[in-house]
C-alpha positions as a Markdown table, in Angstrom:
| # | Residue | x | y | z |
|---|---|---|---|---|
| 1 | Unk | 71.7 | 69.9 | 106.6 |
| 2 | Unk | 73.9 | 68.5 | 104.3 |
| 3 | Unk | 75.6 | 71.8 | 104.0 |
| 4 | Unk | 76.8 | 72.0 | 107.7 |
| 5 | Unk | 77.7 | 68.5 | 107.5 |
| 6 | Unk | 80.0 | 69.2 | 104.6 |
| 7 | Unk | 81.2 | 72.3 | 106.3 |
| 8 | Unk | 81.9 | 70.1 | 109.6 |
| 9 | Unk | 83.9 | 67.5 | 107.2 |
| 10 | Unk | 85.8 | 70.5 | 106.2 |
| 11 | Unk | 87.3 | 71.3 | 109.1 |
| 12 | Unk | 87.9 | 67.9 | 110.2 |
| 13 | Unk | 89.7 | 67.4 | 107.3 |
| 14 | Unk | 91.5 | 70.7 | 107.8 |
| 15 | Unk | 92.9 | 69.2 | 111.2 |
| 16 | Unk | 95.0 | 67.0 | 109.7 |
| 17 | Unk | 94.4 | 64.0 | 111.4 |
| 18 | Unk | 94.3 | 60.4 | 110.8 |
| 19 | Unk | 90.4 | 59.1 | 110.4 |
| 20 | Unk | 91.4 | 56.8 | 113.6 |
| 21 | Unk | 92.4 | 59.3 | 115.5 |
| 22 | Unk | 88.9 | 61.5 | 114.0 |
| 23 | Unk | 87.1 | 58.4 | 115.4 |
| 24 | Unk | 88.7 | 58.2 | 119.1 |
| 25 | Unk | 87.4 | 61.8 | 118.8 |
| 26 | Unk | 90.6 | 63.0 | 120.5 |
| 27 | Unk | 92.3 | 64.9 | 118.1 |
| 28 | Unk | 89.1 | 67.3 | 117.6 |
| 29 | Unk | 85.5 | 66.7 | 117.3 |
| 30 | Unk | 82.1 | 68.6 | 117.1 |
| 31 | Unk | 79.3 | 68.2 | 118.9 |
| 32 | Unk | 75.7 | 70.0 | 117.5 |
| 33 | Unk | 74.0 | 72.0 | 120.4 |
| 34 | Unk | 71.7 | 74.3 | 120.4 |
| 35 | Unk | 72.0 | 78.1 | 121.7 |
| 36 | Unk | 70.1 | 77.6 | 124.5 |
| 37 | Unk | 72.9 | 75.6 | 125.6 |
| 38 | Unk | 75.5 | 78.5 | 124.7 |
| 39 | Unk | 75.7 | 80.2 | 128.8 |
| 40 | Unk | 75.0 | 84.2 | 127.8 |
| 41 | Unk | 73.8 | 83.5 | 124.9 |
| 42 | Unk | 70.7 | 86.3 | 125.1 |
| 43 | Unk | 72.6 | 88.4 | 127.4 |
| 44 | Unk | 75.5 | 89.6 | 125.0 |
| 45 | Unk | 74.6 | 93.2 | 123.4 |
| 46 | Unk | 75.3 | 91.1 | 119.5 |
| 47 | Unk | 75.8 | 94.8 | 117.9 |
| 48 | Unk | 78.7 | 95.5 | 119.5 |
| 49 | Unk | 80.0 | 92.4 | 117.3 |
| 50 | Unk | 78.1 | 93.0 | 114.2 |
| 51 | Unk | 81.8 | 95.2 | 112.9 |
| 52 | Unk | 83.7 | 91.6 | 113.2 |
| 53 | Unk | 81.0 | 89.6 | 111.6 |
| 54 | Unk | 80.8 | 92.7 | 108.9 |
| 55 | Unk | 84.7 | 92.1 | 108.1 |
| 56 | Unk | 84.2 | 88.4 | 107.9 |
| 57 | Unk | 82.0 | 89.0 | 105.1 |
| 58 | Unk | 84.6 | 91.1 | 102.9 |
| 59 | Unk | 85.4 | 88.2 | 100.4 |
| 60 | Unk | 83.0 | 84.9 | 102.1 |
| 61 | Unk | 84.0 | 81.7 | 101.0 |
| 62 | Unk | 80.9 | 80.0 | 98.9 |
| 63 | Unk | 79.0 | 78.2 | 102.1 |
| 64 | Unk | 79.3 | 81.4 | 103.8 |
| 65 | Unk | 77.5 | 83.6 | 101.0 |
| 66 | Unk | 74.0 | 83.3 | 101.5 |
| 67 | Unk | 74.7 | 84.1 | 105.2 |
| 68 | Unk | 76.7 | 87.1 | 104.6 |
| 69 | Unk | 74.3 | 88.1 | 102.0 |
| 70 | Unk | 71.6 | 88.7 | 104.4 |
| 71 | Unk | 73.7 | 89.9 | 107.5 |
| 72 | Unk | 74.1 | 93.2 | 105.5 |
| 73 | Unk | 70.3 | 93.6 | 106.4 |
| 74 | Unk | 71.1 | 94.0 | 109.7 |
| 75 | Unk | 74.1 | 96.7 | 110.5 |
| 76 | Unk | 71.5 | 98.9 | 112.0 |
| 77 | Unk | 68.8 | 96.2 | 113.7 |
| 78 | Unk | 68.4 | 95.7 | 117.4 |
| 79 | Unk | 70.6 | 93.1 | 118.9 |
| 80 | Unk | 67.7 | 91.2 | 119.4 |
| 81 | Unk | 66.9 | 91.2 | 115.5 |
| 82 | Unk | 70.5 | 90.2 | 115.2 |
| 83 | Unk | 70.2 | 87.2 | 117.6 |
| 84 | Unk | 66.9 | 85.8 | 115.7 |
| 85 | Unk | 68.7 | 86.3 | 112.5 |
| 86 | Unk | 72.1 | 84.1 | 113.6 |
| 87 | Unk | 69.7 | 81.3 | 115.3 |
| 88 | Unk | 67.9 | 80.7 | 111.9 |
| 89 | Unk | 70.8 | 80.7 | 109.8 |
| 90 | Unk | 74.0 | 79.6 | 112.3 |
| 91 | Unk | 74.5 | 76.3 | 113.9 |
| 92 | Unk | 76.4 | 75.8 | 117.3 |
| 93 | Unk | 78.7 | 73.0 | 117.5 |
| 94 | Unk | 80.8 | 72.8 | 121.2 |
| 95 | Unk | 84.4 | 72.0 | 120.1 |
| 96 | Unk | 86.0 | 69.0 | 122.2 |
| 97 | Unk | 90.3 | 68.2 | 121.8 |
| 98 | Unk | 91.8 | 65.2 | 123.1 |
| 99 | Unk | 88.7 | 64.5 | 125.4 |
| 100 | Unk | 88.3 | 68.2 | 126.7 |
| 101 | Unk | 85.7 | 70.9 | 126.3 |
| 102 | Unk | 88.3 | 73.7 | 127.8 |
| 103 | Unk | 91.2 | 75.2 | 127.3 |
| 104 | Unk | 93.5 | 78.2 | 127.5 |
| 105 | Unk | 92.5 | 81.6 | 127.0 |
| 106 | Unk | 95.2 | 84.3 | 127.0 |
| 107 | Unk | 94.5 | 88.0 | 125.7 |
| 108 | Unk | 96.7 | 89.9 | 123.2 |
| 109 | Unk | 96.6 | 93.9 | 122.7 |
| 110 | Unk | 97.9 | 96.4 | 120.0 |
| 111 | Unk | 101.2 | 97.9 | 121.4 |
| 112 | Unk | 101.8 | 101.8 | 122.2 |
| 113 | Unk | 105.2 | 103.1 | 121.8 |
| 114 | Unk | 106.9 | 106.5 | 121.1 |
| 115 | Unk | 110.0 | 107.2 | 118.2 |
| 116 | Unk | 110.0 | 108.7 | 115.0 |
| 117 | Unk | 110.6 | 107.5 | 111.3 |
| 118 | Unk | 114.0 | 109.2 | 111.3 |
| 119 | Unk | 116.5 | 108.4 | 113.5 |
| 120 | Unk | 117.3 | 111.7 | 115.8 |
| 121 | Unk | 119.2 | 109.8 | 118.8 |
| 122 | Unk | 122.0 | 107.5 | 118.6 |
| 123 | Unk | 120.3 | 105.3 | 121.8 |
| 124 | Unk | 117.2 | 104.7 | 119.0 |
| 125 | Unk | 116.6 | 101.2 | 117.5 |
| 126 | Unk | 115.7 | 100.2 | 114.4 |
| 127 | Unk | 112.3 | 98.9 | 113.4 |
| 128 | Unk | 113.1 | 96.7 | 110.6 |
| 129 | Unk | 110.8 | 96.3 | 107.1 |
| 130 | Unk | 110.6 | 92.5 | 105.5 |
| 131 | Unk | 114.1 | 92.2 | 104.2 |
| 132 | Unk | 113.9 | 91.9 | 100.2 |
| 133 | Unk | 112.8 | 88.9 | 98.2 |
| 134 | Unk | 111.5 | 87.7 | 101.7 |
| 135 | Unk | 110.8 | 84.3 | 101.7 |
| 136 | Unk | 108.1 | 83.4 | 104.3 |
| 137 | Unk | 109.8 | 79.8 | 104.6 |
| 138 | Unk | 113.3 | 80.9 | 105.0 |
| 139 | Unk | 114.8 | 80.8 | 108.6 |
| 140 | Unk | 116.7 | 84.5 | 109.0 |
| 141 | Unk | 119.4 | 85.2 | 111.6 |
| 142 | Unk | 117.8 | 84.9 | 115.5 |
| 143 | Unk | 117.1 | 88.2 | 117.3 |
| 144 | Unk | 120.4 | 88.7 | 119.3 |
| 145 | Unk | 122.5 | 88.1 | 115.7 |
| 146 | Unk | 119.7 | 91.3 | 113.9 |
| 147 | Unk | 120.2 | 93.6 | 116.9 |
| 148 | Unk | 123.9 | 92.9 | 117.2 |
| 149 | Unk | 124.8 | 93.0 | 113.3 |
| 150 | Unk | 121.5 | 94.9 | 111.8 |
| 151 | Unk | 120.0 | 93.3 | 108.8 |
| 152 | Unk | 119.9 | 93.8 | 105.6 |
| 153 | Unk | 116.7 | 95.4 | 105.6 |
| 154 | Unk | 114.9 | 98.8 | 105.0 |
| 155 | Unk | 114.4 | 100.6 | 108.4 |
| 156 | Unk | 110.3 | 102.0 | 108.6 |
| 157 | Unk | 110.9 | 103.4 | 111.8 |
| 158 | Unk | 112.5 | 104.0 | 115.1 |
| 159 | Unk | 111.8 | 103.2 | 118.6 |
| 160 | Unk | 112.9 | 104.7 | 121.7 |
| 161 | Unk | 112.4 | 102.2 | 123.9 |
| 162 | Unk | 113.8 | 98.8 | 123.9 |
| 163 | Unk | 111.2 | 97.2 | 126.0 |
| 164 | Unk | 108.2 | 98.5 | 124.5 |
| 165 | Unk | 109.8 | 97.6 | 121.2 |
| 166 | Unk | 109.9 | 94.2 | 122.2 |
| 167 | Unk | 106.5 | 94.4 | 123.7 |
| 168 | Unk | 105.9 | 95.2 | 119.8 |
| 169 | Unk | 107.6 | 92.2 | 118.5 |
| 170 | Unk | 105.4 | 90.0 | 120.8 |
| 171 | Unk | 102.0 | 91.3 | 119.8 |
| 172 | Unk | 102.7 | 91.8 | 116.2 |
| 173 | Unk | 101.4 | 95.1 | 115.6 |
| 174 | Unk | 101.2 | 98.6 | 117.4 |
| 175 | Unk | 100.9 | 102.4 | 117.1 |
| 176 | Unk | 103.8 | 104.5 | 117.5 |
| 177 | Unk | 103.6 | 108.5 | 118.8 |
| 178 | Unk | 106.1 | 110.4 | 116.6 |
| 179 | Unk | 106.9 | 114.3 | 116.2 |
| 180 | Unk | 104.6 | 114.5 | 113.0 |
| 181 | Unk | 102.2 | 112.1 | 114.1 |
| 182 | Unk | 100.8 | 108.5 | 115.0 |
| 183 | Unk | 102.1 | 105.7 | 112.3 |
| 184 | Unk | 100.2 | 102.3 | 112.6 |
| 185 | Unk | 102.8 | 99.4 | 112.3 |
| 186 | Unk | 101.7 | 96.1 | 111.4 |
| 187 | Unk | 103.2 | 92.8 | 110.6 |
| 188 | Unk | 105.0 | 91.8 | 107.3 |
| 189 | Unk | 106.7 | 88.6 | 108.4 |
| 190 | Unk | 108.9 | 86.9 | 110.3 |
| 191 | Unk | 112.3 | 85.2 | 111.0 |
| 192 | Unk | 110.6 | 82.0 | 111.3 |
| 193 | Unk | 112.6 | 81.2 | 114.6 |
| 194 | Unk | 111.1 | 79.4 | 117.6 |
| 195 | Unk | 108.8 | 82.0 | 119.9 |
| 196 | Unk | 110.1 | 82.0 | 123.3 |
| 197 | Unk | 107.7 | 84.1 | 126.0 |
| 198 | Unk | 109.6 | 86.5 | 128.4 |
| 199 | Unk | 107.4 | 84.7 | 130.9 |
| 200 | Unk | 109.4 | 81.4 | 130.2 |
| 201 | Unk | 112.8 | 83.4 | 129.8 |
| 202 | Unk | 112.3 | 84.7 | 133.1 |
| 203 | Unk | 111.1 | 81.5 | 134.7 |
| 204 | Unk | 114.3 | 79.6 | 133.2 |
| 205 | Unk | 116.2 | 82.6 | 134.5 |
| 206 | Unk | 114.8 | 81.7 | 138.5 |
| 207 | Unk | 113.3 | 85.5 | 137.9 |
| 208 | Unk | 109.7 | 85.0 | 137.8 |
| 209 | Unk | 108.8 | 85.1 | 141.5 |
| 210 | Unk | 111.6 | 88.5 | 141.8 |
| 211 | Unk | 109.8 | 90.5 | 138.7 |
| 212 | Unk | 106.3 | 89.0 | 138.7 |
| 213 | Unk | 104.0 | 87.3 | 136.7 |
| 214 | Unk | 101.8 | 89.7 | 135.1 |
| 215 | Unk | 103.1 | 91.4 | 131.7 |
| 216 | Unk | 103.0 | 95.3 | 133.8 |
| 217 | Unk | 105.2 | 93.7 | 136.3 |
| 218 | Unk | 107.2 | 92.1 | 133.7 |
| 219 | Unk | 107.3 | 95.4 | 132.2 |
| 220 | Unk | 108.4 | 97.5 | 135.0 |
| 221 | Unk | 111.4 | 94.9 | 135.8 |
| 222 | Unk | 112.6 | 95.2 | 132.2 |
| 223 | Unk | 112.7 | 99.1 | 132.6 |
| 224 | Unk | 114.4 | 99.3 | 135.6 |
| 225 | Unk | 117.0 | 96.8 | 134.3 |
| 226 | Unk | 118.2 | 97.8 | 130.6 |
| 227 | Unk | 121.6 | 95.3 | 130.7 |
| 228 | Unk | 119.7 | 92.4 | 132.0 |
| 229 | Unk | 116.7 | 93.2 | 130.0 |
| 230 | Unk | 118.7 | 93.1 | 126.5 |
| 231 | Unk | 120.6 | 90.1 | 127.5 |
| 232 | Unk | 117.0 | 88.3 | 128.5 |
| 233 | Unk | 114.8 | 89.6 | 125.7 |
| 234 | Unk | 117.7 | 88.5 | 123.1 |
| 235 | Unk | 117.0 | 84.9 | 124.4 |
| 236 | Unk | 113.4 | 84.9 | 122.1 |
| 237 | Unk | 114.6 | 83.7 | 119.1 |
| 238 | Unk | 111.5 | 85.0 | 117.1 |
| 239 | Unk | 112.1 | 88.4 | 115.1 |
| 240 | Unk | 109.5 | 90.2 | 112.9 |
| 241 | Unk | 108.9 | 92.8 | 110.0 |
| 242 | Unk | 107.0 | 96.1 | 110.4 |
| 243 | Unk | 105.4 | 97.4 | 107.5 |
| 244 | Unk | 103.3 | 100.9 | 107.8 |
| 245 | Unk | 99.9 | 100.5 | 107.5 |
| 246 | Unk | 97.2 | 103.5 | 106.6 |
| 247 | Unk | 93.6 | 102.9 | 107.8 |
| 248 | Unk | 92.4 | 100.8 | 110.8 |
| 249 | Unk | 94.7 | 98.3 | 112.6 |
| 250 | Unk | 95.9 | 96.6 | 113.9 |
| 251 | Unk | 95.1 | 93.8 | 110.7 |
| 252 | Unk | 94.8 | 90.1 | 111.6 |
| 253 | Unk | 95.9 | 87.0 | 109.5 |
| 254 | Unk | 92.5 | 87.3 | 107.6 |
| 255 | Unk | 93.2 | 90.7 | 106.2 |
| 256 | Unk | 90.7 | 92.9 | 108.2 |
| 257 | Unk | 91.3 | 95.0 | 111.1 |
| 258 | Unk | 90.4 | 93.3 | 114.4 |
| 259 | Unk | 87.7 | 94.2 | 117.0 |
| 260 | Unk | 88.3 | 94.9 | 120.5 |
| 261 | Unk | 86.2 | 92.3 | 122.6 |
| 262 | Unk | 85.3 | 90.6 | 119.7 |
| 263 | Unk | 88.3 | 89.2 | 117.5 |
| 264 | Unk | 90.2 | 86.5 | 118.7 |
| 265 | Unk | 93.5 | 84.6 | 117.7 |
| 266 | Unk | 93.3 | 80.9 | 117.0 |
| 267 | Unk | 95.0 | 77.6 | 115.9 |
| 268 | Unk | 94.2 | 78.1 | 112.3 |
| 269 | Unk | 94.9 | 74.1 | 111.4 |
| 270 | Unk | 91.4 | 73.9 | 113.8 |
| 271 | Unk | 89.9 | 76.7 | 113.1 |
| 272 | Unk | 89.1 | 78.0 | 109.7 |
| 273 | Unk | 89.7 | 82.2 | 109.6 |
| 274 | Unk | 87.0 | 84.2 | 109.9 |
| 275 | Unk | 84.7 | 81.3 | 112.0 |
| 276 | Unk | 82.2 | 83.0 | 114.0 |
| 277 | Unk | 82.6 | 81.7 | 117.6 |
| 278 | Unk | 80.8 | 82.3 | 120.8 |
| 279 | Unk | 83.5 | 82.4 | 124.0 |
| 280 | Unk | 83.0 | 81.4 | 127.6 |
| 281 | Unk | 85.3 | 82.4 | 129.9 |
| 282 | Unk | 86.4 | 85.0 | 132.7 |
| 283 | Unk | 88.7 | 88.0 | 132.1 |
| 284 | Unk | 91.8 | 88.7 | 134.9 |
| 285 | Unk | 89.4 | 90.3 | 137.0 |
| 286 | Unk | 87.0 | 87.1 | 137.5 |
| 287 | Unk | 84.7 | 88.3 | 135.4 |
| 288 | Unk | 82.4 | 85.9 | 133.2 |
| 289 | Unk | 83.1 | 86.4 | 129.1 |
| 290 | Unk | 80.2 | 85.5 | 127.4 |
| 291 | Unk | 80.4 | 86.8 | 124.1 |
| 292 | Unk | 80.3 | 86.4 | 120.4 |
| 293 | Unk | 84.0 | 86.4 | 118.7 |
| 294 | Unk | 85.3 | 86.1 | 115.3 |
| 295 | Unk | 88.3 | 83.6 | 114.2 |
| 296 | Unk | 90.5 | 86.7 | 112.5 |
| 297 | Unk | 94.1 | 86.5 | 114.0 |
| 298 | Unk | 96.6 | 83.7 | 114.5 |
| 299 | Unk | 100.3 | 83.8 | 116.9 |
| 300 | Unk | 103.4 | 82.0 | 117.1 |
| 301 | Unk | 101.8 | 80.5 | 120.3 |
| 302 | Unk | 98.8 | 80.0 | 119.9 |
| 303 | Unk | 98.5 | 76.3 | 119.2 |
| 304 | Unk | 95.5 | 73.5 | 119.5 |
| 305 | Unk | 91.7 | 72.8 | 118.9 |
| 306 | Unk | 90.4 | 74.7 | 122.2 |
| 307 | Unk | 93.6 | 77.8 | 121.9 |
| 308 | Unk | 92.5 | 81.2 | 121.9 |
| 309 | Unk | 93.7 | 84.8 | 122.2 |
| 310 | Unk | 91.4 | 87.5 | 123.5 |
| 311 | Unk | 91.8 | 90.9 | 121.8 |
| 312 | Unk | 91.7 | 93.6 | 124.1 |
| 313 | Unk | 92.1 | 96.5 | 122.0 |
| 314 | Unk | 94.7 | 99.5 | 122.5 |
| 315 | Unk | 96.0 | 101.8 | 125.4 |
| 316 | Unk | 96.8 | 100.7 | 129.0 |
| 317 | Unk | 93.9 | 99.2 | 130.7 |
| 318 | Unk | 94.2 | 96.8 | 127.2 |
| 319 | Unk | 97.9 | 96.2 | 128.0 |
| 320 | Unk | 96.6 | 95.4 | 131.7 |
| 321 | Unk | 93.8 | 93.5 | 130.9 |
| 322 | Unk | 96.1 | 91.4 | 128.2 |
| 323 | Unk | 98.7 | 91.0 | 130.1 |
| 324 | Unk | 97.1 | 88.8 | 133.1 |
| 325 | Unk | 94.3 | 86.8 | 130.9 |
| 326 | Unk | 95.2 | 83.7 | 131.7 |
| 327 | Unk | 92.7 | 81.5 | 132.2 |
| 328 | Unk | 90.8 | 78.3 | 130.8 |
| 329 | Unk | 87.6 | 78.4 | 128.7 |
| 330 | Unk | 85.4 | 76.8 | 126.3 |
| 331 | Unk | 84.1 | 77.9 | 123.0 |
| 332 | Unk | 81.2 | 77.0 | 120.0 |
| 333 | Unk | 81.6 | 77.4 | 116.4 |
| 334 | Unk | 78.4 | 78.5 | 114.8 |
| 335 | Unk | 78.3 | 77.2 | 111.5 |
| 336 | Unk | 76.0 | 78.2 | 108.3 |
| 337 | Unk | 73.2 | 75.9 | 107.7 |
């Protein structure tokens, strides 16, 4: 007990707040439940998670060793062996921000685009590496300066499409179909600028209700309108590095690759990487999300105690189901005892 009280403190702690402002229980609190009260809770198939816990487990911090230590017993045990063995060693605690137990759920995908890592047409553009002696705290030129002027930078690819390139930039990560092969792309950093959705561009723009508001929409508009599109899409300040990446991807601000369905992107000043969360909410298509996620990715926009982003996986019906999550949901961390 006095280890999940500890772990609790820890994370308040890790918020950043005030102790008054701990005390309102506004900023970010916990509440202990119990998994009967998680909705779902027996009806989620656990093994399909059991890869994202697995990855969690890579390097555990201390509290999280003796439950890592006996997960390993359990890569090949029936969900319902998995489920008995998370109730006696996890607790659930229902997160509350600034008075609520909701709030917003978007999704997130790994991008699909087509170039090659030589440049063989002069309509191509650059995917640009981490520029050297990159500083992680250093502001570098805004997007429209880099694709105006280039950067000082080594080139790791090239893209043939300045949409889906973009698309790239958003996500943070993708896979790219060349002539001698697929090459993973993954993120080495940024240009620390402000993040600016295309969503809100367009909205600004008195475009949204024209183009649409789902992302294949959005998409669609972009293609069919290469001058605008450039001129629109240079309005996100935000710019980031590529680096090649061999193995699984795409890799999340923990260092492991993420799962489909069962990695999600978080506030990490509320969440501590590589939490164990159970998720309640619906998908685009009204369907109830029910399921056991792990805290392994973070994003430019992704900001506050009850702030998530779904990962879809790879390949259309991902970019589909990504690009119209929007909704509102709760979610539990479950905490070693």
């Amino acid at each position: 007990m006095h280890q999940i009280a500890g772990i609790v403190l820890s994370i308040l702690l890790l918020v950043g707040c005030s102790s008054h402002r701990l005390n309102q229980g506004r900023a970010f609190s916990l509440s202990k439940v119990s998994f009967s009260d998680l909705p779902g809770w027996t009806d989620d198939d656990l093994n399909d998670a059991y890869p994202a816990l697995e990855r969690a487990c890579v390097k555990p911090a201390k509290e999280w060793q003796s439950f890592c230590a006996g997960l390993s017993g359990y890569k090949y045990a029936s969900s319902r062996k998995l489920r008995r063995y998370l109730e006696r060693s996890l607790t659930p605690y229902q997160v509350t921000a600034y008075g609520s137990k909701t709030g917003r759920i978007t999704g997130y995908y790994e991008s699909e685009l087509t170039g090659s890592r030589y440049q063989t047409s002069p309509n191509q553009i650059p995917i640009y590496g981490a520029p050297a002696n990159y500083d992680k705290d250093k502001k570098y030129p805004v997007r429209e300066d880099i694709e105006e002027d280039g950067l000082d930078a080594p080139i790791v690819a090239w893209a043939d499409d300045p949409v889906d390139l973009f698309l790239m930039h958003v996500q943070g990560s993708g896979r790219m179909e060349t002539p001698d092969g697929e090459i993973h792309l993954g993120f080495a950093g940024s240009n620390n600028r402000t993040f600016t959705g295309i969503g809100q561009i367009l909205k600004e723009e008195n475009l949204l209700e024209e183009v649409g508001h789902s992302m294949i929409q959005m998409r669609a508009w972009l293609k069919a309108h290469p001058d605008r599109a450039r001129q629109l899409m240079a309005q996100n300040d935000r710019y980031i590095f590529f680096r090649e990446i061999q193995g699984e991807t795409p890799i999340g601000t923990a260092g492991v690759p993420l799962t489909p369905g069962h990695s999600v992107a978080v506030d990490k000043s509320y969440i501590p990487m590589q939490t164990p969360m159970w998720l309640v909410t619906t998908d685009p298509e009204g369907e109830p999300i029910r399921m056991l996620v792990v805290a392994q990715d973070t994003g430019a926009a992704i900001k506050g105690g009850i702030r998530a982003d779904y990962f879809f996986g790879h390949g259309e019906e991902a970019f589909s189901l990504a690009g119209r999550m929007n909704t509102s949901g709760s979610y539990y961390l479950l905490l070693p005892d």
